[in-house]
C-alpha positions in Angstrom: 14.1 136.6 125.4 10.4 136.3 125.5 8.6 138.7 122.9 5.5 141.0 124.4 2.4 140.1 123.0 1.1 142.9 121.2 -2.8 143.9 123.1 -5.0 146.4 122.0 -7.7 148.1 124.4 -10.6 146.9 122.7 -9.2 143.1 123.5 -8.6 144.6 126.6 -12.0 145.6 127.5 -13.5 142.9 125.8 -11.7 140.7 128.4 -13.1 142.9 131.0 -16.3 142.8 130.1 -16.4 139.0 129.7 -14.5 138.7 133.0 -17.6 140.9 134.5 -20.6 139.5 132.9 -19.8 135.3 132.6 -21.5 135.4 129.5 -20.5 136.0 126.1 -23.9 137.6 124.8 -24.6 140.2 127.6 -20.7 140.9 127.3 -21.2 141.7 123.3 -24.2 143.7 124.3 -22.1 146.3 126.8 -19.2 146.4 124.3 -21.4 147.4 121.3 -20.0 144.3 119.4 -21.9 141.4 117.9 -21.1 138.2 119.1 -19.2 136.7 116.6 -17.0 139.8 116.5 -16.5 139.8 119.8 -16.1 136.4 120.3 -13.0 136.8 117.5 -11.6 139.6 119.8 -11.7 137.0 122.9 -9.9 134.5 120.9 -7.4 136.6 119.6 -6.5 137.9 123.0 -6.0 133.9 123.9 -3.8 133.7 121.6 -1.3 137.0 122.0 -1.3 135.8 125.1 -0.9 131.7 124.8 -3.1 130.7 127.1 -6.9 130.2 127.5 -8.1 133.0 129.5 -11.8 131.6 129.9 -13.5 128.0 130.5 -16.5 128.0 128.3 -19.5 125.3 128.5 -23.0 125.3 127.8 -24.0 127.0 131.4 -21.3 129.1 132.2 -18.2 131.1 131.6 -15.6 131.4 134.1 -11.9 132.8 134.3 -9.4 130.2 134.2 -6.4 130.6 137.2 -4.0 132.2 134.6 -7.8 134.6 133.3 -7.6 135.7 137.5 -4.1 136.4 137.2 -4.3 138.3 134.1 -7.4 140.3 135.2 -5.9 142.5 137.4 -2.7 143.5 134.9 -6.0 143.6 132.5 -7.0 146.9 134.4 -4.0 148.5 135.3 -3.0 148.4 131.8 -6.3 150.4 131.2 -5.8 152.8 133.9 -3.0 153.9 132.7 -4.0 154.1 129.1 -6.4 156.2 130.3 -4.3 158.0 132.9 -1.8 158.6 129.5 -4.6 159.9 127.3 -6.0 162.2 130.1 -2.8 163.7 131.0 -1.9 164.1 127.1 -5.1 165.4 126.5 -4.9 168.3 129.4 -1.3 169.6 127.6 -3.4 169.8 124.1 -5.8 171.9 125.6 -3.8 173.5 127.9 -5.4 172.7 131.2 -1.4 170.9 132.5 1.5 171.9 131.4 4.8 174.0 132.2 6.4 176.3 129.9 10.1 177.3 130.7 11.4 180.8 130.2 15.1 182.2 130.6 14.7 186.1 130.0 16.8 189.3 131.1 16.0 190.8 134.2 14.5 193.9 132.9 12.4 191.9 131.2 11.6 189.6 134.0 10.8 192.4 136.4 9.1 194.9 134.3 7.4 193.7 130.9 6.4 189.8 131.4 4.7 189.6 135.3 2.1 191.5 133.4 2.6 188.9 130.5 2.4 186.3 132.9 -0.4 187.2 135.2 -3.1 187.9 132.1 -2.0 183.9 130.8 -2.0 182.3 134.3 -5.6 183.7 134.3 -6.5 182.1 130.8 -4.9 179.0 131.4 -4.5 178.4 135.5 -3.3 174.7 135.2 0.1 175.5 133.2 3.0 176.2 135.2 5.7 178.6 134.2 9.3 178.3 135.5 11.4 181.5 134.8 15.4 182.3 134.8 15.7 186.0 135.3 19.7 185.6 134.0 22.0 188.1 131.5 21.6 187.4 127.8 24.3 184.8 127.4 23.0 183.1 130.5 19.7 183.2 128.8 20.9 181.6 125.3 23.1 179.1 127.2 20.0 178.0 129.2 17.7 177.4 125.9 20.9 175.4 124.1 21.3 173.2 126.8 17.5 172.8 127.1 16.5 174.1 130.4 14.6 176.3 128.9 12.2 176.3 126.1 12.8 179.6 125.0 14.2 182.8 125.7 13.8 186.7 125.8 17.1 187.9 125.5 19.6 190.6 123.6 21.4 188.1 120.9 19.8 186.2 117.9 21.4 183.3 116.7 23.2 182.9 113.2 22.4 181.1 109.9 24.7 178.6 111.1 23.8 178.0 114.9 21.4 175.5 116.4 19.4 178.1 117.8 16.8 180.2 115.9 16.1 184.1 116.9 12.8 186.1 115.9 13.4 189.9 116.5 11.1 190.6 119.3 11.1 194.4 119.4 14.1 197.3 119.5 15.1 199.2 122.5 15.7 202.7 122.4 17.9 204.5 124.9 17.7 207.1 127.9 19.7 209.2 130.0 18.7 209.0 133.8 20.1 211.9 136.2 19.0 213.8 139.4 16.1 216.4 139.2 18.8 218.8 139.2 21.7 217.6 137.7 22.2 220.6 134.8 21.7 217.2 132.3 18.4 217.4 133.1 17.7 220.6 131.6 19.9 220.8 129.1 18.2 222.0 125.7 20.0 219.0 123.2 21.2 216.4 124.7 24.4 215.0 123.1 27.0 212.6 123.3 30.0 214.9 123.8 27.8 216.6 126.8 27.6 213.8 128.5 31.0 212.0 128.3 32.5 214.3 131.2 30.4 213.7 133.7 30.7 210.9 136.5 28.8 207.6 134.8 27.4 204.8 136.4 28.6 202.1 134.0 26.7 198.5 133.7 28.9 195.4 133.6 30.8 194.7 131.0 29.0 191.1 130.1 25.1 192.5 130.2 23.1 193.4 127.3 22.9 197.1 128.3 27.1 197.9 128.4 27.7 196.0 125.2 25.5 197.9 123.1 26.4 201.1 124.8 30.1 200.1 124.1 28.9 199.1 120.8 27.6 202.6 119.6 29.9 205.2 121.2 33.2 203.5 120.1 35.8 205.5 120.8 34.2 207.7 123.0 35.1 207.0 126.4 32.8 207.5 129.0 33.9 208.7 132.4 33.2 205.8 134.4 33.4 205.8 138.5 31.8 202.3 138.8 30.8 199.4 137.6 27.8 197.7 138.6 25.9 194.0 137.8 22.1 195.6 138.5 19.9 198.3 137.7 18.6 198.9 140.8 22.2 199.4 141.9 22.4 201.9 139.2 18.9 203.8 140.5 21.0 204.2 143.6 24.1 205.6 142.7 22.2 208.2 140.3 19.6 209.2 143.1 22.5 209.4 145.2 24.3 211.9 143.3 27.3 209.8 142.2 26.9 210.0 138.6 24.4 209.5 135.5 23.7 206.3 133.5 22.2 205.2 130.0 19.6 202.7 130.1 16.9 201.2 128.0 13.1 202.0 127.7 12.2 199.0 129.1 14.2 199.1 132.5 12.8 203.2 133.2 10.3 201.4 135.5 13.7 201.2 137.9 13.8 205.1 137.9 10.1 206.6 138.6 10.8 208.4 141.3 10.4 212.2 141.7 13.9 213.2 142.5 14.9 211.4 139.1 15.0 212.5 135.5 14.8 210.2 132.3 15.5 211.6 129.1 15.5 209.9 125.5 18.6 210.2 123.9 18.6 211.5 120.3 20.9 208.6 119.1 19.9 206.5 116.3 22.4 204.0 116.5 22.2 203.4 120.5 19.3 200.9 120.3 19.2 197.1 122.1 17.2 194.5 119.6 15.3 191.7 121.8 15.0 188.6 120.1 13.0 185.2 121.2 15.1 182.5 120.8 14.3 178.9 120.7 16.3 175.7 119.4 16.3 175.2 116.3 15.7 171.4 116.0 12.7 170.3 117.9 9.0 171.5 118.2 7.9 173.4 121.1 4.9 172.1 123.3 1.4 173.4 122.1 
């Protein structure tokens, strides 16, 4: 097997320039080099190559049949050293790119298109590609790397190939009719709300496992079960039942005939955490 001569771009446009000029001084001149040195770059561009690229004499410089053949490969080899550089150059300073998120969907629809329109505005030429999916979804995507990062409900252990920074904590509320008694009820309290119809999340989101999580035993008196929040907004408005929900998914239920209450429990919370791979830089 043949072994590819190793070319630099300076022999490269060295050749170039030769190839343009047929003669060896004015050829120095618009490379900046002296003649000797560039003479030495001609030469050892002959010899990567193991051929004579040029026929010199006293008069005249001219491109030898294999110099012709070469010259073309000569400039694509440039173009797309330069193509290389350019693009690379565009993800350093931002102007290309595409950054891929995997976040919850209370996330998706309520925090980060406010995220997202303020950095599209700073930086127009990067791309971002988003999975609006449940927290496990979310983590799967980042470990399998179709996503860069994510904005989801679990961190990752000491031990795991992923690596989770706390994000922020979510506190929770009680949403009800205008005139559901909840709603003006003095102190809100666990015990008051456990008999009435709920309006339970699915058992696999972010949202039921931490509810689960802090009223264990207590069993709510759930009369469905539901995948999304804005199935939940719904059934509430419609007088089926109340719910428990995060801060950050209240945008769901600002509507006058609803009522969102914080609840006075200090263990109900939902921590977000940002969780890349753990191996592995991300892209500037």
């Amino acid at each position: 097997m043949r072994n590819t001569p190793d070319l630099s771009t300076r022999q490269l446009r060295a050749f170039l320039a030769l190839a343009e000029h047929r003669n060896f001084t004015r050829a120095a001149q618009t490379s900046h080099l002296s003649q000797p040195a560039f003479s030495a770059l001609i030469r050892a561009l002959e010899d990567a190559v193991g051929t004579r690229l040029f026929d010199r004499d006293t008069r005249s410089v001219q491109l030898t049949p294999e110099g012709r053949l070469f010259e073309s490969a000569a400039r694509r080899l440039l173009d797309d050293m330069g193509s290389a550089m350019g693009d690379l150059a565009d993800h350093v300073e931002r102007r290309k790119g595409r950054v891929r998120i995997a976040a919850l969907p209370s996330l998706a629809a309520g925090w980060l298109p406010t995220v997202f329109a303020e950095f599209m505005q700073a930086w127009p030429g990067i791309r971002i590609d988003l999975d609006d999916a449940l927290s496990d979804a979310c983590i799967a995507l980042v470990r399998s790397g179709q996503a860069d990062f994510a904005l989801a409900a679990s961190g990752a252990t000491a031990d795991s190939d992923l690596l989770g920074r706390k994000l922020c904590t979510d506190r929770f509320h009680l949403v009800c009719r205008a005139d559901h008694p909840l709603a003006r009820e003095p102190r809100l309290t666990v015990k008051k709300i456990a008999p009435w119809p709920f309006i339970q999340m699915a058992r696999n989101s972010s949202v039921r496992q931490a509810l689960d999580a802090a009223l264990h035993p207590l069993r709510l008196n759930a009369v469905f079960e539901v995948e999304h929040l804005a199935t939940v907004m719904g059934l509430v408005e419609a007088g089926l039942g109340i719910s428990v929900v995060p801060a950050l998914t209240l945008f769901h239920f600002r509507r006058e005939t609803l009522v969102t209450r914080p609840l006075p429990l200090p263990a109900l919370t939902r921590t977000l955490y940002l969780v890349q791979r753990r191996e592995g830089s991300l892209s500037v």
